[in-house]
N, C-alpha and C positions, 0 to 999 in steps of 0.2 A: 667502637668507642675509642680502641687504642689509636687507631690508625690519625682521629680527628687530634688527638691528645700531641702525635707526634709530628703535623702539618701548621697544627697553633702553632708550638714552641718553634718550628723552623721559622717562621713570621716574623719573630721580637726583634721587635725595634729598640736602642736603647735611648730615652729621653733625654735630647742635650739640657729641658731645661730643669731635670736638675741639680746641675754645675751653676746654670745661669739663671736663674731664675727666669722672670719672663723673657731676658736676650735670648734665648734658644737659639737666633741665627748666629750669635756671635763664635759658637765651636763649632769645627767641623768632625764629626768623629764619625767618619764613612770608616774606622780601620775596628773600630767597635764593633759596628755593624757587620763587618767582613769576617771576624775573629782571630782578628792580628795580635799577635801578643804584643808586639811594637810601633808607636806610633810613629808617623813619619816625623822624618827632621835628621839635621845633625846630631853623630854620638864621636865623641870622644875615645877610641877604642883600643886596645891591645891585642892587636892580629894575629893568629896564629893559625900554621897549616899544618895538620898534624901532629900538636905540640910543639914545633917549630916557630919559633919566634919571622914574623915577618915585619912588623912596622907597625907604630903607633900614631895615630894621627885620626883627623874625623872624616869618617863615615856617613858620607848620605843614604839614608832610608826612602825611598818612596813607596807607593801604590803599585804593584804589579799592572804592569799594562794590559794583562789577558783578564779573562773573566774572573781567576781565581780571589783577587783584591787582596793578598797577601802584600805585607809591607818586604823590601826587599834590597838588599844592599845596591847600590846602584854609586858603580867606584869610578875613577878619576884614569885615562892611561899612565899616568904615575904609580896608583899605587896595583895596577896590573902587573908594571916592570920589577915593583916592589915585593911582591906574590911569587916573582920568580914564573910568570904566565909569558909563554911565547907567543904574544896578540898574531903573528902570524899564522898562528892556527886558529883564528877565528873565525868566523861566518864569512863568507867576500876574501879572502887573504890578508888581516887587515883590520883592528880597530879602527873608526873613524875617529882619529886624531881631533878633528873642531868639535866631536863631542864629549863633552864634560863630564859625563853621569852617564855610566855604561851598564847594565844589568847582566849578569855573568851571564845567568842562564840564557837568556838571548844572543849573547857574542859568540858562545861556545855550546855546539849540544849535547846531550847528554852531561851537563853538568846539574850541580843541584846546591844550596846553601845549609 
């Protein structure tokens, strides 16, 4: 009986409509569904590494790319350079400069947010 108790509750969906009443398609809240404390978008932020003041500026959030669906910073090579991060220690030798929106953990391994 426990086990069916604790297979429901992994199941729950939560109901976009209601935010929207019948529009239900109008939100998307797959970061709901995933158990993101944050939803995707820009933040406005006060960056800091270790206490270490690095740079204030916005922060894009997306969807992790892997199964996990955690929302996840996904920065700029700016503010890589900003972080004090030697992108040549990344994946390849090398951030891909024509990309915009880099997800740490994927550039760098064994890193974590």
């Amino acid at each position: 009986m426990i086990r069916q108790a604790v297979a429901a509750e992994s199941e729950l969906q939560f109901n976009p409509a209601f935010l929207n009443g019948e529009s239900a398609n109008s939100a998307d809240l797959a970061w709901v569904n995933a158990g993101s404390a944050l939803p995707p978008g820009d933040y406005n932020l006060n960056v800091y590494i270790n206490t270490n003041y690095a740079f204030t500026g916005n922060v894009t959030f997306r969807l992790a790319e892997d199964s996990t669906g955690e929302t996840l910073p996904c920065l700029t090579p700016e503010q890589f350079d900003a972080l004090g991060i030697d992108s040549h220690q990344a994946k390849g030798g090398g951030l891909p400069l024509a990309q915009r929106c880099i997800f740490l953990t994927k550039a760098f391994a064994n890193t974590q947010f």
